[in-house]
LUMMARFI-637196 format. One record per residue (C-alpha): x, y, z; residue in three letters. Coordinates in steps of 0.02 Angstrom, whole numbers, padded with zeros to 5 digits, always signed. Layout:
BEGIN
XYZALA/...
//
This chain:
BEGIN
+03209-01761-04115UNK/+03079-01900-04130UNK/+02937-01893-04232UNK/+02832-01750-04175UNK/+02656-01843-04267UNK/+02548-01910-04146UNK/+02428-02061-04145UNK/+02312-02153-04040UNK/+02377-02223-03899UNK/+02335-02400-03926UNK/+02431-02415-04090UNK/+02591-02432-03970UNK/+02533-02629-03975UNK/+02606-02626-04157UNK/+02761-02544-04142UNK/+02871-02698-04072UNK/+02929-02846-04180UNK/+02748-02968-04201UNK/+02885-03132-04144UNK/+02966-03021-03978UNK/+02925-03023-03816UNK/+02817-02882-03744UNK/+02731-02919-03569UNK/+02782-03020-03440UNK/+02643-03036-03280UNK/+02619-03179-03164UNK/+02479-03236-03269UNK/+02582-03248-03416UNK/+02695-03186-03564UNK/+02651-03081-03724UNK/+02730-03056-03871UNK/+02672-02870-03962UNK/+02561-03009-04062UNK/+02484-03075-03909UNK/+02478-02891-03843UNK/+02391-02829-03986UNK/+02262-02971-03983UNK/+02231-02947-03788UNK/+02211-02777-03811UNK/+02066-02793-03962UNK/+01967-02915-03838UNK/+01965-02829-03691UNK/+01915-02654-03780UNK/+01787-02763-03861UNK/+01714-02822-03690UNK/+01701-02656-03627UNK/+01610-02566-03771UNK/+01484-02753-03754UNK/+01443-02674-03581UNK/+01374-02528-03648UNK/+01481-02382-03618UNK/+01509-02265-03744UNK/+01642-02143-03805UNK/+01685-02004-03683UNK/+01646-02118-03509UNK/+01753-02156-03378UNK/+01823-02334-03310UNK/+01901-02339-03143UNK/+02016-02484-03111UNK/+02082-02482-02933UNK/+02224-02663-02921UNK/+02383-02703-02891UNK/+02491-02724-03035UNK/+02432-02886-03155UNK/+02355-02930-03338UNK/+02204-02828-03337UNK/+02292-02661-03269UNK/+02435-02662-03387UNK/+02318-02677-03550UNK/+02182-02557-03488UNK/+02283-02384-03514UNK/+02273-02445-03712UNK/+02108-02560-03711UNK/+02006-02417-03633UNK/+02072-02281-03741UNK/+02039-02400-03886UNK/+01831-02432-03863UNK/+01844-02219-03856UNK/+01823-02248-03656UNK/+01958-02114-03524UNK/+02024-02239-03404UNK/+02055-02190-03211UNK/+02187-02269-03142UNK/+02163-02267-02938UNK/+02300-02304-02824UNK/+02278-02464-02754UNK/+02364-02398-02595UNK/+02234-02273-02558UNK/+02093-02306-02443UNK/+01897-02298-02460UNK/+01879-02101-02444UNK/+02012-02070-02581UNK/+01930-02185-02692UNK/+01752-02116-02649UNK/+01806-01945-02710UNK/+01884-01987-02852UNK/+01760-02096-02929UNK/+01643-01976-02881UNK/+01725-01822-02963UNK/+01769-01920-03132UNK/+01586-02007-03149UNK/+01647-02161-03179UNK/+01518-02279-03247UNK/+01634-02441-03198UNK/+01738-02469-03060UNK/+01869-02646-03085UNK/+01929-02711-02920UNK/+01956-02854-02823UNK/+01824-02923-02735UNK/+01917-02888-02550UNK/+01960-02717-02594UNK/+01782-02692-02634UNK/+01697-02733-02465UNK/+01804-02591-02408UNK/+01693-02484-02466UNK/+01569-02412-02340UNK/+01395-02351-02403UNK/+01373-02192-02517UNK/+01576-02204-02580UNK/+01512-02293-02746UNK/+01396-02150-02841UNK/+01244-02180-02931UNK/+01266-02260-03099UNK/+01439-02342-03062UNK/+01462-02529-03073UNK/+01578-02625-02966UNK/+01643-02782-03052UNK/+01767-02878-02951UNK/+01938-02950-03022UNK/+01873-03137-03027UNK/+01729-03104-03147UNK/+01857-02974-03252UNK/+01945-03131-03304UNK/+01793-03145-03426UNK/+01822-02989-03525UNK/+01992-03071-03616UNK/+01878-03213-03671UNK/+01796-03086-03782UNK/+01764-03143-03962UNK/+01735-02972-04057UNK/+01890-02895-04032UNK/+01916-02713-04084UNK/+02035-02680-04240UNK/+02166-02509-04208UNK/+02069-02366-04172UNK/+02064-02224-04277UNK/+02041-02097-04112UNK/+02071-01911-04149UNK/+02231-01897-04045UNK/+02173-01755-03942UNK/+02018-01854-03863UNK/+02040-01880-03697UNK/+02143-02050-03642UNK/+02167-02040-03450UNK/+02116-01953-03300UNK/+02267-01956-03166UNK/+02214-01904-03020UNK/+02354-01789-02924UNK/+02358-01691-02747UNK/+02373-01512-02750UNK/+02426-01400-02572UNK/+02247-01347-02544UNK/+02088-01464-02573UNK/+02050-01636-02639UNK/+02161-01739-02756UNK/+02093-01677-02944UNK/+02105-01781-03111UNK/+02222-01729-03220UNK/+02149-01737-03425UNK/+02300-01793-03521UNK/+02245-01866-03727UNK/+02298-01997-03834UNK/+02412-01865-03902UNK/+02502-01810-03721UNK/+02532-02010-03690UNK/+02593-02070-03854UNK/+02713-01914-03863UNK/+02751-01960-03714UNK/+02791-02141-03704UNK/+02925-02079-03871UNK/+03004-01927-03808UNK/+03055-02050-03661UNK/+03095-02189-03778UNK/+03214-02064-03852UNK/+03320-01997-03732UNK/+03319-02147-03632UNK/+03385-02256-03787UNK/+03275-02388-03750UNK/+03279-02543-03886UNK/+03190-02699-03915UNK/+03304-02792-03812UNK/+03278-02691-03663UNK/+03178-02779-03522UNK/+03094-02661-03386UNK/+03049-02681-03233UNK/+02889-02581-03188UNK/+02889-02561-03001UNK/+02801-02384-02991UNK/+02610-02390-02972UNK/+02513-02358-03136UNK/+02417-02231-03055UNK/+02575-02112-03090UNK/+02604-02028-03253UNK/+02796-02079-03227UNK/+02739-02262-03174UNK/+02612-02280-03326UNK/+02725-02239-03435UNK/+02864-02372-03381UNK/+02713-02470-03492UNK/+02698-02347-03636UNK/+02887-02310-03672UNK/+02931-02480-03679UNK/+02832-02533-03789UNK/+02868-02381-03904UNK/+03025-02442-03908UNK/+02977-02617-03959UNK/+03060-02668-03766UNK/+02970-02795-03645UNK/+02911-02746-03468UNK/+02888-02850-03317UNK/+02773-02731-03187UNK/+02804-02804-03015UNK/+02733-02760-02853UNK/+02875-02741-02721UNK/+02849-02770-02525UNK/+03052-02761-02505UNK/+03213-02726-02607UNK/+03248-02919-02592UNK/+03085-02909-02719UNK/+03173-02812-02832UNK/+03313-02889-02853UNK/+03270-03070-02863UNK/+03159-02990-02992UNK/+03298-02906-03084UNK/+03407-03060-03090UNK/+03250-03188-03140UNK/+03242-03069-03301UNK/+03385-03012-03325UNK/+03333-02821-03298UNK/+03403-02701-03402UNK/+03297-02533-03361UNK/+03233-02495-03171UNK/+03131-02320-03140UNK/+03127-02280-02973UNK/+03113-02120-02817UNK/+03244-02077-02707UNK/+03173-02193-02561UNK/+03193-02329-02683UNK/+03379-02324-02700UNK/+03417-02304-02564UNK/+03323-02467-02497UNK/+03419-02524-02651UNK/+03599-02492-02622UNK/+03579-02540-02443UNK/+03536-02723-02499UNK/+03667-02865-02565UNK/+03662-02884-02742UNK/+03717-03028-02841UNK/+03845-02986-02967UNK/+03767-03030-03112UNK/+03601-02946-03062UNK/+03685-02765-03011UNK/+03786-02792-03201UNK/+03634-02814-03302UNK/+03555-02645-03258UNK/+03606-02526-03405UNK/+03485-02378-03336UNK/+03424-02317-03204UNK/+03285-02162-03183UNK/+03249-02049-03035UNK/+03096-01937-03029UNK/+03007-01882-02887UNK/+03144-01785-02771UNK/+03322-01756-02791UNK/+03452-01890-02777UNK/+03584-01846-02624UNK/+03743-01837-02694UNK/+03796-01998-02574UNK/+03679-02108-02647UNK/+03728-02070-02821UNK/+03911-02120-02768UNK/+03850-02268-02694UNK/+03739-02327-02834UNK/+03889-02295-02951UNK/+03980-02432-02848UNK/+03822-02555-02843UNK/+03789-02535-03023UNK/+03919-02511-03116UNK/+03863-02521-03287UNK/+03711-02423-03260UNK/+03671-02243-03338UNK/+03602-02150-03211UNK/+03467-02029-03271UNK/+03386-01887-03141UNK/+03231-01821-03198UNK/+03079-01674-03167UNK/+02896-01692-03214UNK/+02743-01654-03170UNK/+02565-01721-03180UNK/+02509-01597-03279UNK/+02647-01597-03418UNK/+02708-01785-03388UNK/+02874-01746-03390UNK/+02980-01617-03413UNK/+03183-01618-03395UNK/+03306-01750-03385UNK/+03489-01741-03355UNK/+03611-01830-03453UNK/+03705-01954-03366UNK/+03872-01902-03434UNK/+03818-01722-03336UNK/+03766-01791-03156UNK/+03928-01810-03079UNK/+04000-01647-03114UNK/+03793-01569-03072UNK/+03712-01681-02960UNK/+03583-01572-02916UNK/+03547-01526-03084UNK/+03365-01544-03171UNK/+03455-01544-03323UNK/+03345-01484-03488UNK/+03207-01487-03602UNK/+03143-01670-03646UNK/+03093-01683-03821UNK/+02920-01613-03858UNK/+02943-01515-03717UNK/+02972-01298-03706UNK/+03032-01232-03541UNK/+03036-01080-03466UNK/+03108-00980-03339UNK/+02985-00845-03294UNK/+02988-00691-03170UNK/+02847-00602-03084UNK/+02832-00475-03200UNK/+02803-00627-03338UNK/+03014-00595-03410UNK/+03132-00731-03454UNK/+03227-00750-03303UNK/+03380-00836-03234UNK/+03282-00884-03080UNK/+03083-00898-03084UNK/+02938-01002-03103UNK/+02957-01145-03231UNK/+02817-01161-03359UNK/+02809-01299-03485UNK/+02738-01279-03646UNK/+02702-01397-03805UNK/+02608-01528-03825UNK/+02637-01646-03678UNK/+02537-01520-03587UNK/+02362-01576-03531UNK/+02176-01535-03550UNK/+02177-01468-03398UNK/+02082-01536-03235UNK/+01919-01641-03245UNK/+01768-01549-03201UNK/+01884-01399-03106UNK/+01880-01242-03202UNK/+01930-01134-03079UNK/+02102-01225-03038UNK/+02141-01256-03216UNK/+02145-01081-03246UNK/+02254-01059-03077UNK/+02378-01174-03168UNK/+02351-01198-03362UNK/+02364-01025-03446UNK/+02428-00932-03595UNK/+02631-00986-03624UNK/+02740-00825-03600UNK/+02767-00692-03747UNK/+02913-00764-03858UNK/+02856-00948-03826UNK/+02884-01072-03983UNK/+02736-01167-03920UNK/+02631-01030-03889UNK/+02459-01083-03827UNK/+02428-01144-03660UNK/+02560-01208-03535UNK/+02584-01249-03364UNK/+02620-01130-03233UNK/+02725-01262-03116UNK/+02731-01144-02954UNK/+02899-01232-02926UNK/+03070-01102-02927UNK/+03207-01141-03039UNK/+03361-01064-03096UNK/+03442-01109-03237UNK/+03648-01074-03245UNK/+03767-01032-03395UNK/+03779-01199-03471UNK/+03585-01193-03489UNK/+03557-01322-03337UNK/+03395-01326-03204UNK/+03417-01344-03035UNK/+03248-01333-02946UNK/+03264-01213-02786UNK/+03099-01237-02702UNK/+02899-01255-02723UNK/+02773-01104-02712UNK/+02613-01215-02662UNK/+02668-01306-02507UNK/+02642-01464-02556UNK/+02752-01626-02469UNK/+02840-01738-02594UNK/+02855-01907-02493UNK/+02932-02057-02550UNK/+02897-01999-02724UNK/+02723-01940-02692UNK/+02650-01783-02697UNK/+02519-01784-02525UNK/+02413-01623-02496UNK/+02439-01547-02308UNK/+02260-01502-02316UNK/+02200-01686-02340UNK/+02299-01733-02204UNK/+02238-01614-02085UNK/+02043-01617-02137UNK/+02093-01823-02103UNK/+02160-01764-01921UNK/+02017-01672-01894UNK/+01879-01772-01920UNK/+01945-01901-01786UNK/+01852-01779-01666UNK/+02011-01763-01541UNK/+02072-01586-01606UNK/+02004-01435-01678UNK/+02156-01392-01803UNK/+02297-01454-01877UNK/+02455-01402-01987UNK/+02522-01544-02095UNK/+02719-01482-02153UNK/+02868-01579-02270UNK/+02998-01574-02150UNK/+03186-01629-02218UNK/+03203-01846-02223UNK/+03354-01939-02306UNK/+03252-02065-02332UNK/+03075-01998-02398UNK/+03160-01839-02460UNK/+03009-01768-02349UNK/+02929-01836-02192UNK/+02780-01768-02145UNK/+02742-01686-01982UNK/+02581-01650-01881UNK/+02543-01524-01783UNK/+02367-01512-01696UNK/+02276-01407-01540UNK/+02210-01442-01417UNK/+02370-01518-01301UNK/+02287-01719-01301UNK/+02453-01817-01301UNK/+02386-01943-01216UNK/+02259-01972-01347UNK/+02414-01992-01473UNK/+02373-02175-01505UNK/+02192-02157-01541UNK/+02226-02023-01671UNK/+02359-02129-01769UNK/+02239-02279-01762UNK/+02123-02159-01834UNK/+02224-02096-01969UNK/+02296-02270-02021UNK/+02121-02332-02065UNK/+02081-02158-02161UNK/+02235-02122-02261UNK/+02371-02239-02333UNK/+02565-02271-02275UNK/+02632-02139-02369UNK/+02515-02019-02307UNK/+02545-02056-02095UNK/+02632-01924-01998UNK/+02803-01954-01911UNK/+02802-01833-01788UNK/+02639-01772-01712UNK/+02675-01613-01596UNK/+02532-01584-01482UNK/+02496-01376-01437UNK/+02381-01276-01353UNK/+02401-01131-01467UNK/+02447-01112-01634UNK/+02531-00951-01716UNK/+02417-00851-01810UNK/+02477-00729-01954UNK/+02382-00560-01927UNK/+02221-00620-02026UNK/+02202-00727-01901UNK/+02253-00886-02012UNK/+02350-01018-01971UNK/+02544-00956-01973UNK/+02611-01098-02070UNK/+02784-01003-02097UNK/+02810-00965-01920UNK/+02755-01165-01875UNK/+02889-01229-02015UNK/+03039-01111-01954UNK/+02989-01189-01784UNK/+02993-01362-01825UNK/+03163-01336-01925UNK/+03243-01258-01775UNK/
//
């Protein structure tokens, strides 16, 4: 077991070799030296702005500099960063930076005229990515903080089945125990080299930042338009570490691979939806030297089992067990250690709970089962598991409808209120509907019967809500089934669309 102690989260800058290599972006290379010194400068820029401890910083980019040293420079001037998808589109972000407060919103200057009057709240500052180039010139850098580690560090903002995405609290002391349970049973070392090609935004892509670099490794974040990105990529720097969701790989082992690039992966990680047992075969071919890890987390915890590689072949569809840090249960109805149940996570990778949402947090994050080691609060996952006799989790289904799509977790309901307001239907049921590609595709369906106005409502929908969001199939009705409350009979319309 690692060391259980945490610290602040920006203290990860001084945990690699000063001399060895520590960020690559295409605006330059670090070593942990360089990191540490970036870091101090641009914490000491922000707190020169005038924020204080306890306020929020958006930053909605693509991957670069700035967004790979503000998960430790914010945390460091005692500010919560918000990391915001930079494929979401101008309603997303006006809720979000609207529900966290943020005092400071970091974007390119493009991305910014996106934004239509009333999505930036009173007392938030827009500061485009040209003119953030300023804040590494800082002179008064900030020395390591001395943060209690269960201030708050991050809000990560995550959809739920019903309502808008909510932010996530997760503290110095969630990250940092984080970034080295994952160090751990990944056996990362300084000579690893990662590729980070999962958006920030993501507890599983932030911390393809924060593990490496509690390992003393170096990471290279990339943003990927096709697999032929990845894996000139992985050969240009000799990749030894790729984390990745099922979509991914697949893209992956479709492509031609130099030799020498396929040999130099060591490790591979899946989160985000299971890997079909054909792909595994095929990415043993591809990458022969590669472990292959499949993994289970969830906003709320980070991250929660991981299978050992030696374990997948003979259980593919194994969750596997406990990360370290992390308790898991089984639980019944009746609140009984179960074979099959709801798994709850307890310890203390759980989070604070959601931002400004007391009434969800209390739907999710409550007291850990009678007999917990933990004890205190833990989080109720709503997803079914059973665990067999050798102790292994395979995940059997989720209670709170939610669509898991090319490793992201979309809310039907924001998807339908989306449909909706295009004014050419009254209602609409938004379902996860089987994909070997996406592990779920989502499907549409709306009354009234306006077919013909198909075109105009995926026009619509493409400038409201981002790629992984659209709709494959929309099914056009007059009716609807209705359960005998007269709500929307979402059962009955899934059965349907699975027939």
């Amino acid at each position: 077991m690692s060391d259980p102690t945490p610290r602040p989260l920006d203290h990860l800058t001084l945990l690699g070799e000063r001399s060895a290599p520590a960020l690559v972006t295409r605006e330059g290379a670090f070593d942990f030296a360089g990191l540490e010194r970036a870091v101090a400068a641009l914490a000491g820029a922000l707190q020169a702005r005038g924020l204080v401890p306890g306020e929020r910083i958006a930053s909605w980019l693509p991957k670069n500099r700035l967004t790979s040293l503000l998960p430790l420079a914010a945390p460091r001037a005692g500010l919560t960063h918000v990391p915001i998808n930079p494929l979401l589109k101008h309603a997303q972000v006006a809720h979000i930076l609207a529900d966290s407060g943020a005092r400071l919103l970091i974007s390119a200057r493009a991305r910014l005229a996106t934004l239509e009057d009333g999505d930036v709240p009173a007392g938030c500052t827009l500061l485009d990515e040209e003119g953030s180039a300023a804040l590494f010139d800082h002179l008064e850098g900030l020395p390591p903080s001395d943060r209690d580690p269960e201030d708050l560090a991050a809000l990560l903002y995550t959809s739920g089945s019903t309502g808008r995405p909510k932010g996530v609290m997760l503290s110095h002391a969630n990250l940092w125990l984080g970034a080295i349970s994952v160090a751990d049973y990944l056996r990362l070392t300084p000579e690893d080299r990662v590729l980070a090609v999962l958006p920030f935004s993501f507890d599983y892509g932030q911390n393809q930042l924060f593990s490496t670099w509690a390992a003393g490794g170096c990471v290279m974040p990339l943003d990927y338009l096709t697999a032929r990105d990845v894996i000139r990529a992985v050969e240009t720097h000799e990749i030894s570490t790729l984390a990745g969701v099922p979509p991914l790989f697949v893209q992956l082992i479709e492509a031609p691979w130099p030799p020498a690039a396929a040999l130099s992966l060591r490790r591979l990680t899946n989160s985000g939806g299971k890997l079909a047992p054909s792909v595994i075969r095929r990415m043993r071919e591809v990458f022969p030297a590669a472990d292959i890890y499949s993994m289970y987390g969830l906003t709320e915890a980070f991250r929660s089992t991981y299978l050992d590689p030696a374990l997948l072949d003979d259980h593919p569809d194994s969750m596997g067990t406990a990360i370290p840090f992390a308790e898991i249960m089984v639980i019944d109805a009746d609140g009984g250690a179960a074979e099959e149940g709801e798994l709850v996570h307890a310890g203390p990778l759980v989070g604070k709970g959601y931002w400004n949402d007391p009434v969800r947090t209390a739907e999710r994050f409550k007291p850990a089962p009678q007999g917990s080691v933990y004890g205190g609060m833990a989080v109720w996952s709503g997803d079914r598991v059973r665990r067999d006799a050798e102790g292994l989790l395979y995940f059997v289904g989720r209670e709170d409808g939610m669509i898991k799509t090319s490793g992201h977790r979309v809310s039907p309901t924001e998807v339908e209120e989306a449909a909706i307001a295009s004014g050419l239907i009254t209602e609409a049921v938004a379902l996860g509907v089987p994909d070997p590609r996406l592990g779920e595709a989502i499907a549409l369906v709306v009354r009234p019967d306006r077919r013909d106005q198909e075109e105009i409502l995926r026009a619509h929908l493409k400038r409201e809500l981002p790629n992984f969001m659209q709709p494959g199939p929309i099914l056009w009705r007059t009716e609807l089934p209705r359960s005998p409350n007269g709500k929307l009979d979402r059962v009955a319309l899934k059965a349907e669309l699975m027939a």
